[in-house]
C-alpha positions, 0 to 999 in steps of 0.5 A: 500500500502507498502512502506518505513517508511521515504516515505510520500503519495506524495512521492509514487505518484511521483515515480509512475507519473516517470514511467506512464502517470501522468494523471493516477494517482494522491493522493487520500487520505491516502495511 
């Protein structure tokens, strides 16, 4: 998965929960 060099895992997740259900997703190891 891309994302920012200054973005961690978690940080991902988080904006993915703001716009789905958070239910759906949730850290799986590394990104």
């Amino acid at each position: 998965m891309w994302k920012p060099i200054d973005w961690t895992s978690f940080d991902v997740v988080k904006k993915i929960r703001s716009h789905i259900k958070p239910d759906k997703v949730g850290h799986a190891g590394t990104l």
